[in-house]
Phi, psi and omega in degrees: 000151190275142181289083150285132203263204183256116167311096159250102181249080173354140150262146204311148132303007186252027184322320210266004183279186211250121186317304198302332190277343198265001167310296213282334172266015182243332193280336201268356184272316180274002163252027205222262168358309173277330178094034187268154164255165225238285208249086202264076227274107196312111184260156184232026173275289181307324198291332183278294229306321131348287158320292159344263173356303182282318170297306153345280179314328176285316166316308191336307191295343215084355171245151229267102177266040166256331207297114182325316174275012161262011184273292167324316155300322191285310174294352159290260209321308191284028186242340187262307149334305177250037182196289181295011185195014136343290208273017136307114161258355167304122174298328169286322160323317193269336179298289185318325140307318185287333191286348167273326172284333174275007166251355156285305167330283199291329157335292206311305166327312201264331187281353170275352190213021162223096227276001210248324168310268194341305167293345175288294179301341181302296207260344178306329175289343193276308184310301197306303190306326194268027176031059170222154199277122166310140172291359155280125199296324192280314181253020145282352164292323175297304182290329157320314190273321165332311191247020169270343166310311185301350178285347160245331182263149173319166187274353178287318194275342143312321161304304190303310180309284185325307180280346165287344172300274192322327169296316188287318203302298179339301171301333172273358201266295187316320188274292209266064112286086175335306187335297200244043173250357174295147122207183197266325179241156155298341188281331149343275175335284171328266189290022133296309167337282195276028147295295187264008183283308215049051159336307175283285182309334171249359148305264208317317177298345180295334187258134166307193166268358190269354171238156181274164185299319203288344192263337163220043182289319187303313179293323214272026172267303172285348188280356176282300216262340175282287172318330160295325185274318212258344203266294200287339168297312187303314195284348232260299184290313140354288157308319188294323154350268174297008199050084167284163162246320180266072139220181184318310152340252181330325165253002170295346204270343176308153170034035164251018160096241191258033178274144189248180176288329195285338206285292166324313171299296164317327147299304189307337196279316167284354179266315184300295210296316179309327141340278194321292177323271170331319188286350210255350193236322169273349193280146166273285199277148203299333184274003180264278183325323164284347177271334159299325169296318199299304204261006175290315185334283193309328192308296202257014142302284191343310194301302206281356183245009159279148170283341191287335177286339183060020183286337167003309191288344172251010176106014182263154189070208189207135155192132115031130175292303224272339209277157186324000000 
């Protein structure tokens, strides 16, 4: 979980430049920082090859891959497979990721725009513990995939996948409850994040099976937090696009005098390299650290070659006429 200490976050000398350009010169400052590259060239073989596959599991499930916003999750999830988790040569890993993640998605999806999921979701942990079945189809599909982990991972890091499933349900629960979407501190903010980021679950998936739980347990609070960070930065002009209200930005952005939203993207951007760096001074061993290298890379492909991210628009990246 991100440490938040009590926030000072200046205000810019750059008030008078135009937010998007001054966007654009802090994402290229923070790939800079890291050592990422901007341009990365989009293959569109694996991403159907993939799909198939995932949509197969999901029919499985029982759910409907006619339904639009699952259509959509699923070019999520296998999209995030194939460009942050490329350098995974087990062909089940990346199934599992991508098919946990477009059902992650689409949970995510469905508790912003039906209300009966929200009570569902609300109660999944209580259902999980009393060994009864949710009344949601989509997220007995999650748990069902959840504990599809354990045929490759140790049994700590199947624990782990489960209780970050449970956290996330949770966390979505919280965000579409009017009651409970205020809050007061950053710290609030912060760990509702790394509630609904799941943070613990695409830490683990990043190490191969030749590295051990035990070989990046140390790493795996910033490499959590590295991940969180880098996701909201990246999301940050979309959003602001779109008036998001609920996310990080925005309530770390509370009560902060003459600090702009823009001022706030620029401390995450110095908290995300410092994740990063620190996760990288704990990993011991050189294939953990290339894969963590590996998958910052691939991470902010995922960003830059969806449309759903829109950087496109500000000239950052490359993406496929074609692309997800």
């Amino acid at each position: 979980m991100l440490a938040i200490e009590e926030l000072n976050i200046p205000s810019s000398q750059d008030a008078n430049v135009p937010w998007e350009k001054r966007v654009v010169k802090l994402l290229r400052h923070y790939m800079d920082r890291c050592n990422f590259s901007e341009h990365i060239s989009y293959n569109k073989q694996p991403f159907e090859e993939l799909k198939a596959a995932v949509t197969e599991r999901i029919v499985a499930y029982g759910l409907d891959v006619e339904d639009e916003r699952l259509k959509r999750t699923i070019d999520v999830g296998v999209a995030i497979a194939c460009t942050a988790y490329k350098h995974l040569l087990c062909e089940d890993q990346p199934l599992f990721i991508a098919v946990f993640t477009a059902l992650v998605a689409y949970m995510d999806d469905l508790c912003g725009l039906v209300p009966n999921v929200v009570e569902d979701a609300a109660s999944f942990g209580l259902d999980v513990m009393s060994g009864r079945p949710s009344n949601s189809q989509a997220l007995q599909a999650l748990q069902m995939e959840a504990i599809r982990g354990a045929r490759f991972y140790e049994s700590i890091i199947s624990s782990t996948i489960i209780m970050a499933t449970l956290k996330f349900v949770a966390g979505t629960a919280i965000e579409a409850l009017p009651s409970l979407q205020k809050h007061t501190s950053p710290e609030a903010a912060c760990y509702l994040r790394t509630m609904t980021g799941i943070p613990e679950f695409y830490t683990v998936c990043i190490f191969p099976a030749s590295v051990s739980y035990a070989d990046y347990k140390d790493a795996l609070p910033s490499i959590g937090d590295f991940i969180d960070l880098q996701n909201d930065l990246l999301s940050f002009y979309k959003e602001e696009l779109a008036g998001e209200e609920h996310n990080l930005a925005t309530y770390l952005n509370m009560n902060r005098g003459g600090a702009s939203k823009v001022d706030v993207l620029e401390w995450m951007i110095e908290r995300a390299v410092a994740c990063y760096n620190r996760a990288l001074e704990l990993l011991v061993r050189e294939d953990a650290k290339a894969a963590l290298r590996a998958f910052g890379q691939g991470y902010l492909d995922f960003h830059f070659q969806s449309k759903r991210y829109r950087l496109a628009e500000l000239g950052l990246g490359t993406y496929s006429k074609d692309a997800f």
